[in-house]
Structures are given as C-alpha cells and as structure tokens.
N, C-alpha and C positions, 0 to 999 in steps of 0.2 A: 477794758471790759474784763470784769473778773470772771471763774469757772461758774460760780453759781448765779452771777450775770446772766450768762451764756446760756446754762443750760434750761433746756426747753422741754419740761418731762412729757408733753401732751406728743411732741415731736419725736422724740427718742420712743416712746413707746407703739406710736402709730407707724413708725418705721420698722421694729420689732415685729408687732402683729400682721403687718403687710406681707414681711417676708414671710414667718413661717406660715401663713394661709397660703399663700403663693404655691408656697412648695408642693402641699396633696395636688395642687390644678395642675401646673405643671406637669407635675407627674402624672397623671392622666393624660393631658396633652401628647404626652411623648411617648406613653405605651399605644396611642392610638395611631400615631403617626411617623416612630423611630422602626425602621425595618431590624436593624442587629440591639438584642438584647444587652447586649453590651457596652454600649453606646448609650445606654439612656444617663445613666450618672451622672456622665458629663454633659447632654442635654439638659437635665435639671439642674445642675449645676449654675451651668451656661443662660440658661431662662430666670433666675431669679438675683442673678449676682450682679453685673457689672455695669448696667447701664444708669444707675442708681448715679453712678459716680461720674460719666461719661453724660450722659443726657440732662440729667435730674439738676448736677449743677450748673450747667448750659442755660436749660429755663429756667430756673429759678434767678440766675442774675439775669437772663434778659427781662422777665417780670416784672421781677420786684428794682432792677435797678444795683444792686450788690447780692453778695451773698451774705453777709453780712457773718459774727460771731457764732450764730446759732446751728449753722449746718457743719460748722469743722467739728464742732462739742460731739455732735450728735452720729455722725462718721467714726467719731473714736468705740462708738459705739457698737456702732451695727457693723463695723468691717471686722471684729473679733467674732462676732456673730455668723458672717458669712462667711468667716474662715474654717469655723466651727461644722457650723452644718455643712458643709460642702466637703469635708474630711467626712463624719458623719455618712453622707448622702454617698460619695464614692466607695466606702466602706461599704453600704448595707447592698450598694449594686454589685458590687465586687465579694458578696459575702459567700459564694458556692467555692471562691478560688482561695479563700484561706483556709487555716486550719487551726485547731487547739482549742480549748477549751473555752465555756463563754466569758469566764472569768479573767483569761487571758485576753478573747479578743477585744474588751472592754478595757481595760487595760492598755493596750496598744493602741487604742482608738483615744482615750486618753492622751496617753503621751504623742500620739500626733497632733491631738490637738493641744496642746503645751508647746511643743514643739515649733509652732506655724512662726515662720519668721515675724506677718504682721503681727499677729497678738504678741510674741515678744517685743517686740517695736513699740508697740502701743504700751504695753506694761512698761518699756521703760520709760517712754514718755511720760506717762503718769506719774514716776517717782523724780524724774527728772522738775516735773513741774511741781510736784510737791516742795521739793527741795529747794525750789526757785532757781536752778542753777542756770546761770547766765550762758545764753549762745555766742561762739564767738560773731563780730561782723561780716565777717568772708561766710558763714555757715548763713545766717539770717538773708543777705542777700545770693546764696544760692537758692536758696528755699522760696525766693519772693521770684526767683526767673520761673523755678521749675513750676509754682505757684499759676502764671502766667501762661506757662505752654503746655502742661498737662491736658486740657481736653480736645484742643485744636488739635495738638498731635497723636494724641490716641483717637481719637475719628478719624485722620488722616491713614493713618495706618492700619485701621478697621476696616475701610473704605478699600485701602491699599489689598489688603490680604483675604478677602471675602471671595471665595470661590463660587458661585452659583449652581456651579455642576457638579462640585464638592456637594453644597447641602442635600441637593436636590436629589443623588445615589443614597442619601442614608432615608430617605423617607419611602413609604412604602407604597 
C-alpha cells in the first residue's frame, strides 16, 4: 500500500477537528472540576491526548478485524498535532510564571514545539520515506514486536499506576 493509498483525508481531518473542539470542552470541564489552577494544563492535556492511541486502536481492530494502512498514515498526523497543542496548552496555563516579551514568548513556544522529540521523529520519517530508504531486518522486526505489545502494555500500566485517591484530591 502506497502513502497516497493510505491516506484517508475525510479521516485525517475528522481527527484534527475532533481534537481541537475537544479542547474548549475540556477545558471547561476542568475549570469546573480541577480544585488547584495549576493543574488544569495538564488536565486538558490529559483529556484530549492519549486514549486515541491506547483505546481508539483497540477498537477499531477489534471492529473492523485490522487496523488496517489507514490509521498509522493518519497518526503520523495528528500525534504532531497533539504534541503541538499540548506545548501550546501547557504554555498558555503556565503563562503568569513566564516572563519577556510576547514576541519572545511565541518564539519559545515555537522552538518547543520544533523541538518535541515526536514531531522530529515523524519529520524524519517522512524524509526517511521519501527517500525510500530501506530498514535494516533486526529494526523491522523490532518494530513488528513493539507493534504487537504497545497497547496491552500501556493499559497494563495505566491500569498499574491509576491512583483513585490521587485523582479524586485534585477535584473540588
């Protein structure tokens, strides 16, 4: 399957629109319900980012049966997106404790979001694929394990690490 195969614009875009609507609710959400002001960033953060990746592709192979070309195209997408906005979002909650000009702080919100390790990752994949340059075998079959235990072990470890008493002090 080739990239233009793959890609699925009706999917890539309803992915985009989803999350940034998401965000204003959210964000409502968590001024109604987040007791320390400071802590909301990372609650909207936290509300619109991860389960996409953790649940979404869960159901979608138990569904449809695969997940098929369409939802990796469309990840390469929207994970620079929420790397974006979530620099963005922890930024504009965090924006009493910085200081300097706006010119600057735009600027620096910038070069964090340049800087995010995924969206480098992704940009290089993308040149990487452009260039068609061949993976080694030992690399292709790591990628098909990690492939295989990415979301069984991140709900394992969700599941592992989820304090109840933890969440339940930060709500008011």
């Amino acid at each position: 399957t080739t990239f233009s195969e793959a890609f699925d614009t009706g999917l890539v875009l309803f992915l985009v629109v989803a999350t940034i609507v998401s965000i204003p609710v959210i964000w409502l959400i968590g001024r109604l319900i987040i007791r320390d002001p400071q802590k909301l960033g990372a609650f909207v953060h936290g509300g619109f980012r991860g389960n996409f990746l953790y649940i979404g592709f869960s159901l979608m192979e138990n569904i449809t049966g695969s997940i098929g070309p369409k939802a990796p195209i469309a990840i390469a997408f929207i994970i620079p997106l929420y790397n974006a906005l979530a620099v963005i979002i922890l930024a504009i909650s965090n924006a009493g404790s910085g200081g300097g000009s706006r010119r600057h702080q735009v600027r620096h919100l910038m070069a964090g979001i340049l800087r995010n390790p995924l969206i480098m990752a992704i940009g290089a994949g993308f040149i990487a694929s452009a260039l068609a340059l061949p993976l080694p075998l030992a690399a292709t079959r790591t990628m098909n394990y990690f492939n295989a235990l990415t979301s069984p072990l991140a709900l394992i470890a969700i599941g592992a690490s989820f304090q109840i008493s933890a969440a339940l002090k930060n709500l008011q």
